[in-house]
Structures are given as C-alpha cells and as structure tokens.
Gaussian input, Z-matrix of N, CA and C with variables (Angstrom, degrees):
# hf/3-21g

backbone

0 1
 N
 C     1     B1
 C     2     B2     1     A1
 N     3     B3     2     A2     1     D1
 C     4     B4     3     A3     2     D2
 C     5     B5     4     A4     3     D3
 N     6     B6     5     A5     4     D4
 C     7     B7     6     A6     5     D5
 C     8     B8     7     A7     6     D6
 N     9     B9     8     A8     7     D7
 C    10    B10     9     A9     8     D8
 C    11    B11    10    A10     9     D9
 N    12    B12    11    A11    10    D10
 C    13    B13    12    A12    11    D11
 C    14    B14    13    A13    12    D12
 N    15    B15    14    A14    13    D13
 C    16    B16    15    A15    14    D14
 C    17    B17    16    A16    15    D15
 N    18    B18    17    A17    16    D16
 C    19    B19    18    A18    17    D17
 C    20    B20    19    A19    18    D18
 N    21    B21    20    A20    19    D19
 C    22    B22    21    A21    20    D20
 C    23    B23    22    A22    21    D21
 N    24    B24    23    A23    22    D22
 C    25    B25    24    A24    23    D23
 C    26    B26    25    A25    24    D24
 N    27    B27    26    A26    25    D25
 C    28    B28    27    A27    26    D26
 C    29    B29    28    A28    27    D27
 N    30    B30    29    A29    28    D28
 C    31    B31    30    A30    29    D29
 C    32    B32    31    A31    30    D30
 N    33    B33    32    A32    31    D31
 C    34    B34    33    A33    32    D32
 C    35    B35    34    A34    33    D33
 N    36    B36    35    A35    34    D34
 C    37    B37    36    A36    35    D35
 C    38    B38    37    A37    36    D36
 N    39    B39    38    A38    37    D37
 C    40    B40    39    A39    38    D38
 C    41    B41    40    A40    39    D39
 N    42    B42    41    A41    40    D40
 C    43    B43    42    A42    41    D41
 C    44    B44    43    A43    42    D42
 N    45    B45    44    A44    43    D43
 C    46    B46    45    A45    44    D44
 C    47    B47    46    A46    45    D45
 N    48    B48    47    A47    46    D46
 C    49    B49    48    A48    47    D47
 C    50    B50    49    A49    48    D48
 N    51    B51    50    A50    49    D49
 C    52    B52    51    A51    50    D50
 C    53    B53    52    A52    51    D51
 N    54    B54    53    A53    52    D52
 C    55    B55    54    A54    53    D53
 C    56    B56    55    A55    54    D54
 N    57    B57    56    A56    55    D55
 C    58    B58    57    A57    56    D56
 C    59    B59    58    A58    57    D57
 N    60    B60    59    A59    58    D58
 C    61    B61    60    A60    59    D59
 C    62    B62    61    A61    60    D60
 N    63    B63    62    A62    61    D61
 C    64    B64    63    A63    62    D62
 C    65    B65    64    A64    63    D63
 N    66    B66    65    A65    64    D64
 C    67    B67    66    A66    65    D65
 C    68    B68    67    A67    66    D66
 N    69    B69    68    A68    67    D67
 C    70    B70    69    A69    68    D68
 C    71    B71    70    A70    69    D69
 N    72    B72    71    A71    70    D70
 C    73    B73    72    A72    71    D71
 C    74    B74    73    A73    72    D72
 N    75    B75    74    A74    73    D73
 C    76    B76    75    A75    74    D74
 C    77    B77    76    A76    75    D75
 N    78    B78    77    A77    76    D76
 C    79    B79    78    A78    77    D77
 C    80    B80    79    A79    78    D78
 N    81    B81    80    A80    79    D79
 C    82    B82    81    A81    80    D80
 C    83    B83    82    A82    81    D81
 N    84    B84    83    A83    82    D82
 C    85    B85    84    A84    83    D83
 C    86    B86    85    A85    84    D84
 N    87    B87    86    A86    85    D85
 C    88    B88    87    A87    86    D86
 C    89    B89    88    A88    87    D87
 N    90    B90    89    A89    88    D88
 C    91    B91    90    A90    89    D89
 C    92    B92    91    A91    90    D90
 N    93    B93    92    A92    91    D91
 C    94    B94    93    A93    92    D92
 C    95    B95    94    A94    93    D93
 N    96    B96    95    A95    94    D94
 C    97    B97    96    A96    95    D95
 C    98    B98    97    A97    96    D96
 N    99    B99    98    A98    97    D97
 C   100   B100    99    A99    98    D98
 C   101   B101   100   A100    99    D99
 N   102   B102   101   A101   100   D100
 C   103   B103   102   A102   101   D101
 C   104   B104   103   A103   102   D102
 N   105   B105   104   A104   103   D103
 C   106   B106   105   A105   104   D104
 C   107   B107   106   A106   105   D105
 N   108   B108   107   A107   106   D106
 C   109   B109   108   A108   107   D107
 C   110   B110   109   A109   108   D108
 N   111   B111   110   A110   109   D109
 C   112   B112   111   A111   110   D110
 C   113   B113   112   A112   111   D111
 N   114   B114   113   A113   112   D112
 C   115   B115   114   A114   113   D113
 C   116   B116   115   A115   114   D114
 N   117   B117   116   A116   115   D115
 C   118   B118   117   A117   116   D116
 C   119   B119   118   A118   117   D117
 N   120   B120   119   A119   118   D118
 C   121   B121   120   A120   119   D119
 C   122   B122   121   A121   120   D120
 N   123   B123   122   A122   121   D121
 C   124   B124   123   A123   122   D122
 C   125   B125   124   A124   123   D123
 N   126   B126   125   A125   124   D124
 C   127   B127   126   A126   125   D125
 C   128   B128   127   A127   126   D126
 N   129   B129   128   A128   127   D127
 C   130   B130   129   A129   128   D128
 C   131   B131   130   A130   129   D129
 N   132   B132   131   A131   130   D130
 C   133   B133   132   A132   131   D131
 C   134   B134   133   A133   132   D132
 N   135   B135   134   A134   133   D133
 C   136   B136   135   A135   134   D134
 C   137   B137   136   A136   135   D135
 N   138   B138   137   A137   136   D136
 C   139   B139   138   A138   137   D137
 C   140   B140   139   A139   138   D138
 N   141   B141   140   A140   139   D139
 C   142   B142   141   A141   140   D140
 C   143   B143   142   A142   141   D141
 N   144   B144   143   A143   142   D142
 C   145   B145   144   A144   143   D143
 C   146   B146   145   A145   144   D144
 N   147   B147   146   A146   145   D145
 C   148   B148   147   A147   146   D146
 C   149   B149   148   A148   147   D147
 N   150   B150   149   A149   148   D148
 C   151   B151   150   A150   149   D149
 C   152   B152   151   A151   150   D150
 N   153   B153   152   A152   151   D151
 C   154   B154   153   A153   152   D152
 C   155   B155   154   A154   153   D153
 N   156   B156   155   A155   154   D154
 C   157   B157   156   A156   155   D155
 C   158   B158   157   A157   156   D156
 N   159   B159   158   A158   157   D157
 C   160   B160   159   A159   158   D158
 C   161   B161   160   A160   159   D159
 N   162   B162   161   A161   160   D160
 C   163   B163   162   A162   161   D161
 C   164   B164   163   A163   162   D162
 N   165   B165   164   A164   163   D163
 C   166   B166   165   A165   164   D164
 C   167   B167   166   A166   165   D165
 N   168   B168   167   A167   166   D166
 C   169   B169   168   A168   167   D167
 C   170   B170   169   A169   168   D168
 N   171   B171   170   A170   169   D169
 C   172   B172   171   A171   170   D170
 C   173   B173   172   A172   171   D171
 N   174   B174   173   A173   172   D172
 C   175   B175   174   A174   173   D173
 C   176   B176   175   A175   174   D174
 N   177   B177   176   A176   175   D175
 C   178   B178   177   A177   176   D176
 C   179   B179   178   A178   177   D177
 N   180   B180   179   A179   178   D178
 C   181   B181   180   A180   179   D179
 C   182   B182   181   A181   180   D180
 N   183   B183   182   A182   181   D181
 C   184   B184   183   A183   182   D182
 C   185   B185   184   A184   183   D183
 N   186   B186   185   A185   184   D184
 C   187   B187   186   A186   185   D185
 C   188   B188   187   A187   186   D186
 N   189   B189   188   A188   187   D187
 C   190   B190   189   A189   188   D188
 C   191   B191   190   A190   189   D189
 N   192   B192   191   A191   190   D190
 C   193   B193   192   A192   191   D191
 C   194   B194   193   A193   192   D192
 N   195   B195   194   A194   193   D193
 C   196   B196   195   A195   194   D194
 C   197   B197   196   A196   195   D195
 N   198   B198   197   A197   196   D196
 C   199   B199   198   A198   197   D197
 C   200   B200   199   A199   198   D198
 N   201   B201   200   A200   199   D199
 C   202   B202   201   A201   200   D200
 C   203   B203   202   A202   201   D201
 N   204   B204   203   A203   202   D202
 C   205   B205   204   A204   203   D203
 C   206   B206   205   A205   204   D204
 N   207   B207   206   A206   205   D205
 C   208   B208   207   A207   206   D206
 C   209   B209   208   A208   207   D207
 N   210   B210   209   A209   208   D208
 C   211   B211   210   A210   209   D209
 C   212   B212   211   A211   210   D210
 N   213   B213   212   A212   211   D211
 C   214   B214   213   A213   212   D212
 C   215   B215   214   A214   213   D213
 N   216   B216   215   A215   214   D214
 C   217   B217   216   A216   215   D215
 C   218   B218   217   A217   216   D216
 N   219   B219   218   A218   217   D217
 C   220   B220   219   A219   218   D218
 C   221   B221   220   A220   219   D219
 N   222   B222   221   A221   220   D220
 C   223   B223   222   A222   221   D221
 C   224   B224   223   A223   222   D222

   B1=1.4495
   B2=1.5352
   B3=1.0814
   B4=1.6161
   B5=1.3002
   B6=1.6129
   B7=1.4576
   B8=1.6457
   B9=1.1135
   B10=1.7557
   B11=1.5143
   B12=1.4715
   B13=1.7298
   B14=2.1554
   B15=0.7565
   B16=1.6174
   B17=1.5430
   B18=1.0773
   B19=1.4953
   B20=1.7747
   B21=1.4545
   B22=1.9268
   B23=1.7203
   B24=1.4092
   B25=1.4756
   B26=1.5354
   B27=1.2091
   B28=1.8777
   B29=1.4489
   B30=1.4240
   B31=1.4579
   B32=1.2596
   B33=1.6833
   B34=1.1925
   B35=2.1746
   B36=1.6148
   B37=1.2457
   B38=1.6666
   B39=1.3687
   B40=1.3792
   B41=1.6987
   B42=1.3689
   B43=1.3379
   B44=1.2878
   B45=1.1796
   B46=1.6333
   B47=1.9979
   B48=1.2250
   B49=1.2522
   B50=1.6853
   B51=1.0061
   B52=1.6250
   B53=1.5342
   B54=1.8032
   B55=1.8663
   B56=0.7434
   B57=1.6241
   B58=1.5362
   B59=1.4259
   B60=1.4444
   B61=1.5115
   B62=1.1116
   B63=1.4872
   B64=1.4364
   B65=1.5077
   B66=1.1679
   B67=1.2357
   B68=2.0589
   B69=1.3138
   B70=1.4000
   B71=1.5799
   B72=1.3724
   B73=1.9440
   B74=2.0622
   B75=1.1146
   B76=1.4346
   B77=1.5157
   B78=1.2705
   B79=1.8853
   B80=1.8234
   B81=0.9682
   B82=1.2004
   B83=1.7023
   B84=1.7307
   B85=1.3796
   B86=1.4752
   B87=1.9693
   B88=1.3245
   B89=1.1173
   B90=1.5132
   B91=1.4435
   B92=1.8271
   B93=1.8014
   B94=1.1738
   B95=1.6336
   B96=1.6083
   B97=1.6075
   B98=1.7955
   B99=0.9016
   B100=1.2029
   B101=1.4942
   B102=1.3091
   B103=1.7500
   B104=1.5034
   B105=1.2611
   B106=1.5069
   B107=1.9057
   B108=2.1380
   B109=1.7626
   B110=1.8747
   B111=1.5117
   B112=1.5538
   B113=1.2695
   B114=1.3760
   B115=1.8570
   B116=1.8134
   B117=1.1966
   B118=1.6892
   B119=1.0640
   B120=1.4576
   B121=1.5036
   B122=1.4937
   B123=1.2642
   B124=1.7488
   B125=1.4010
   B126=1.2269
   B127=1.6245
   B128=1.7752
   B129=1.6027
   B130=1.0314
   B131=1.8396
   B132=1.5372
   B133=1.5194
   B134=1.4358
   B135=1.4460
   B136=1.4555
   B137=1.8020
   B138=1.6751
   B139=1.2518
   B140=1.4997
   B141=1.3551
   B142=1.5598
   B143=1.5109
   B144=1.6306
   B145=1.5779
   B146=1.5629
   B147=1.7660
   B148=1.6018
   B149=1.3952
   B150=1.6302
   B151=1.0507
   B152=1.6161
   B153=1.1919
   B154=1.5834
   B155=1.4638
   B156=1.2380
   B157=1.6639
   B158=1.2520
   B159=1.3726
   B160=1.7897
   B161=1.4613
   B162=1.5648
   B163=1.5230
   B164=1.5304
   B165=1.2517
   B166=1.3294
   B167=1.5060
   B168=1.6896
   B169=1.1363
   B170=1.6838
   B171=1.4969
   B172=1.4951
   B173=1.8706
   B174=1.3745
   B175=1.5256
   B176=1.7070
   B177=1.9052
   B178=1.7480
   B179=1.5218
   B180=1.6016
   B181=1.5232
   B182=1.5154
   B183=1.3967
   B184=2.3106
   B185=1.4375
   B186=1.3481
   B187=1.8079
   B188=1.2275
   B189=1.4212
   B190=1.4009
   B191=1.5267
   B192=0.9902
   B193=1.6600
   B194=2.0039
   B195=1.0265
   B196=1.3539
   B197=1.7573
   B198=1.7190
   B199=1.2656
   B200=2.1012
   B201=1.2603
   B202=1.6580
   B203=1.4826
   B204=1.5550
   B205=1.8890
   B206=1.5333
   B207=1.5308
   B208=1.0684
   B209=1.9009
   B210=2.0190
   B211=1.4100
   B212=1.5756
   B213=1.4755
   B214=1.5606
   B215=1.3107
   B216=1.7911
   B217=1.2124
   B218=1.7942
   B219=1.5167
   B220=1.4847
   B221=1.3846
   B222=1.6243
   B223=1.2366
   B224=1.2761
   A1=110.68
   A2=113.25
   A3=124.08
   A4=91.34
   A5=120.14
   A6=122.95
   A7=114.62
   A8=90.80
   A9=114.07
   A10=106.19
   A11=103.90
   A12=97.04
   A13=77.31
   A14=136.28
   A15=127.98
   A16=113.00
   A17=128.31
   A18=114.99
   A19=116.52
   A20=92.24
   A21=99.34
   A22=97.66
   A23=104.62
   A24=96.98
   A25=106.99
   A26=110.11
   A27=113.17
   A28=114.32
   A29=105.83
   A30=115.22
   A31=116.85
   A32=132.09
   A33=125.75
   A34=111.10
   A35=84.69
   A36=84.62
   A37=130.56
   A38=124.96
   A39=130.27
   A40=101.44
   A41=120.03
   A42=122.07
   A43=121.64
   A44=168.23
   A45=139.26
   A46=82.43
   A47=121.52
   A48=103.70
   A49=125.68
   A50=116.19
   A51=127.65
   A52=137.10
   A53=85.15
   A54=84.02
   A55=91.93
   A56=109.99
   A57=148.32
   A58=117.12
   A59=92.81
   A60=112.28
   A61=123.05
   A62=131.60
   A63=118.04
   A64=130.58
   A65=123.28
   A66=141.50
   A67=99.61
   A68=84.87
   A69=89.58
   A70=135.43
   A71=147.73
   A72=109.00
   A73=70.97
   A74=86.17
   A75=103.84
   A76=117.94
   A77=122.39
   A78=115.01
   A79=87.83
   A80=134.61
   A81=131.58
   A82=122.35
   A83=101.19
   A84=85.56
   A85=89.55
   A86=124.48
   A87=119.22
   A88=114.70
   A89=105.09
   A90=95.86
   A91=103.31
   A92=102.43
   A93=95.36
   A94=104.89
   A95=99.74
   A96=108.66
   A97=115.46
   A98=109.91
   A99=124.14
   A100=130.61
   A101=122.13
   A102=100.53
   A103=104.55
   A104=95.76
   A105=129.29
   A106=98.62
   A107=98.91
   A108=79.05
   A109=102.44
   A110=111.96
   A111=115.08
   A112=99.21
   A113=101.03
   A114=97.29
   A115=95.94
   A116=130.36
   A117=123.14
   A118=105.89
   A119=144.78
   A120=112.06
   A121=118.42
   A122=109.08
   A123=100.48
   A124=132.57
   A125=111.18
   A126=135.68
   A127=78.43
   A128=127.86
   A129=101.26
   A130=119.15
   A131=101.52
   A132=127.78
   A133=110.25
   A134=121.49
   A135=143.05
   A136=85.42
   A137=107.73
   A138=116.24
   A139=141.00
   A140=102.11
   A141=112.57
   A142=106.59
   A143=117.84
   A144=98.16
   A145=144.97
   A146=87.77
   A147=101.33
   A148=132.42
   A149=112.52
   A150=111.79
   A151=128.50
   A152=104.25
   A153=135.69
   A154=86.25
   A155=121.41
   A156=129.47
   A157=125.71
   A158=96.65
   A159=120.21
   A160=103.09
   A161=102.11
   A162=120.64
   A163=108.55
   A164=129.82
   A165=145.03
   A166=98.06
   A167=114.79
   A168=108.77
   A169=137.19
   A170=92.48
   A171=88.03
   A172=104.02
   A173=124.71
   A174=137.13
   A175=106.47
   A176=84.74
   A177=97.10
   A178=128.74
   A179=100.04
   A180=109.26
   A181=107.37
   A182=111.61
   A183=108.47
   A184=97.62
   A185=121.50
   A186=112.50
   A187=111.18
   A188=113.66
   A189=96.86
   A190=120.15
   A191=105.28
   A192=94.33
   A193=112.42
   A194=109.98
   A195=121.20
   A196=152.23
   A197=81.99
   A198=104.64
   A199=90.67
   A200=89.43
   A201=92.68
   A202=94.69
   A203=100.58
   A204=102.19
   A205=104.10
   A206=108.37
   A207=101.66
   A208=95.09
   A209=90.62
   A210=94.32
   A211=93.91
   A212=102.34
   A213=130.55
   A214=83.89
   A215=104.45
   A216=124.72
   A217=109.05
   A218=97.14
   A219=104.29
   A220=133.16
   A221=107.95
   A222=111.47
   A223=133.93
   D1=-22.24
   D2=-163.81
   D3=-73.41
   D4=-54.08
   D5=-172.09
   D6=-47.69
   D7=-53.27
   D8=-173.69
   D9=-44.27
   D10=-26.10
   D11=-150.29
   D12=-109.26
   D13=-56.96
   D14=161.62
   D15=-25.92
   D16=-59.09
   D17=-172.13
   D18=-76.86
   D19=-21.54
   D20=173.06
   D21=-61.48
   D22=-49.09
   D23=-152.74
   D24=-92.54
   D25=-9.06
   D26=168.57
   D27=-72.17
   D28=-32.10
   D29=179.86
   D30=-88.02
   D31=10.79
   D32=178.41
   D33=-123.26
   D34=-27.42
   D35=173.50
   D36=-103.76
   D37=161.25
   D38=-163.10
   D39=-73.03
   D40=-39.40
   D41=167.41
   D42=-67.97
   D43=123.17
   D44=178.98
   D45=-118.04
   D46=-54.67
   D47=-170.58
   D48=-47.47
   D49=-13.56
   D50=165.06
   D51=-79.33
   D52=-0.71
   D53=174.58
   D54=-94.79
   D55=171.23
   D56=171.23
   D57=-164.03
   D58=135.62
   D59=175.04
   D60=-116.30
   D61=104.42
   D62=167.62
   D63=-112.58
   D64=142.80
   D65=-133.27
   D66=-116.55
   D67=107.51
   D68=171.74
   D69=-139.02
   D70=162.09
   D71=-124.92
   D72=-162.02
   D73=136.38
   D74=-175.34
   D75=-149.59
   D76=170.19
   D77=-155.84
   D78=-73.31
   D79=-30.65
   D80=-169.03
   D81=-90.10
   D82=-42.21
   D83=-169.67
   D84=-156.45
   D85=172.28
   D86=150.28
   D87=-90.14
   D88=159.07
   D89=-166.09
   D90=-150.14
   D91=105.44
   D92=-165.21
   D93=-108.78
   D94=144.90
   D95=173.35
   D96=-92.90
   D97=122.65
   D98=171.59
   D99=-82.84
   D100=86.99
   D101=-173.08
   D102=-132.66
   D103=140.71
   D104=-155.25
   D105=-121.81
   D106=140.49
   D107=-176.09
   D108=-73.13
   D109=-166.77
   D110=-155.66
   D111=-76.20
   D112=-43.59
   D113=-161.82
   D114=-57.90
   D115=-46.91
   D116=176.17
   D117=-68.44
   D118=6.54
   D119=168.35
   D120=-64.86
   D121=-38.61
   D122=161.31
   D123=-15.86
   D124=-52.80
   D125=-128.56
   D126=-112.47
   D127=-55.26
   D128=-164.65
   D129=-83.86
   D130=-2.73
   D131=-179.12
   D132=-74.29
   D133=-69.54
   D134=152.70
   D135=103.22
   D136=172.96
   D137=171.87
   D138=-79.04
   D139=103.12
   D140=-163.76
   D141=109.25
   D142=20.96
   D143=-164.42
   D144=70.29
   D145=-1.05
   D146=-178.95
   D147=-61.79
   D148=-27.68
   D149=166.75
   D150=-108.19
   D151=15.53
   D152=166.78
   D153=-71.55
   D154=-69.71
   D155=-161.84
   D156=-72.04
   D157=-9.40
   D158=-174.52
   D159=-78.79
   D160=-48.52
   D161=-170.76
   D162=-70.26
   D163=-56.08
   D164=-175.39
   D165=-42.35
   D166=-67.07
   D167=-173.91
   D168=-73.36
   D169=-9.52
   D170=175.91
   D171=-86.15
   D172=-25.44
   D173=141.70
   D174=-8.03
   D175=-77.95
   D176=-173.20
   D177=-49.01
   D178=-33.27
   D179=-178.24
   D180=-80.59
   D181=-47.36
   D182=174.07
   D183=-44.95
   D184=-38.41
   D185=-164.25
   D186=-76.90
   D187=-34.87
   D188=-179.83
   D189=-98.66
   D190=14.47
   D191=151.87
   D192=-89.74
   D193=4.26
   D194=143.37
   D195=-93.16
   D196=-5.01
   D197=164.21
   D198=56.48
   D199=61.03
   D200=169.29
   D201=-158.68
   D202=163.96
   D203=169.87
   D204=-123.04
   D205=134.79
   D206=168.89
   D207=-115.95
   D208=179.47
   D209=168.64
   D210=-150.87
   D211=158.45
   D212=-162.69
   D213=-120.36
   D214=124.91
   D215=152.63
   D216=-123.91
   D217=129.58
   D218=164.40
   D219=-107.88
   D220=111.94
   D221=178.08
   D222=-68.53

C-alpha cells in the first residue's frame, strides 16, 4: 500500500523527491502518513478534497482485496 500511495503522489506533484510515506500498523487499521513539500500540498489535496478522495479510495479498493483497512492521512 505504501507503494501505491508514493507513485500517486510523485506523479502529481512538482517536487517528487520530498514525499514521504510512512507506514504504520495497529490492532485496528494501517495507517499511512503522507507528506508532501508545502507548495504541493495543493496539488496532492485538489479542490474540495477531490483528489484527497480520489487517492483514499483507490487505497480502499488495493486493501480490500486483502481483506485489511487502511487509512491515508495527509500531512
């Protein structure tokens, strides 16, 4: 999932060497942080959250063909 969520966000922003994702796993859920430098937080957010929501869910669908939940937080 970690991968998944690196190539969405390398491919949307003008920086790519500045993301990072880290991956952290708890009794309930995964739970990945996303951080992007400032000037792209725009770009990986989009207007209205649309591509915040774009990302999450294509996330939601890789996981559950693992029968796991993850969640995307962006810092």
């Amino acid at each position: 999932m970690k991968e998944l969520v690196e190539v969405i966000a390398k491919s949307l922003v003008d920086y790519p060497d500045e993301v990072n994702v880290t991956e952290t796993e708890n009794e309930k859920a995964i739970v990945l942080e996303l951080r992007v430098a400032q000037s792209d937080m725009g770009k990986v957010i989009g207007k209205q959250g649309r591509i915040a929501k774009a990302i999450r869910s294509v996330v939601k669908a890789a996981a559950s063909k693992e029968n796991k939940k993850v969640i995307v937080d962006i810092m």
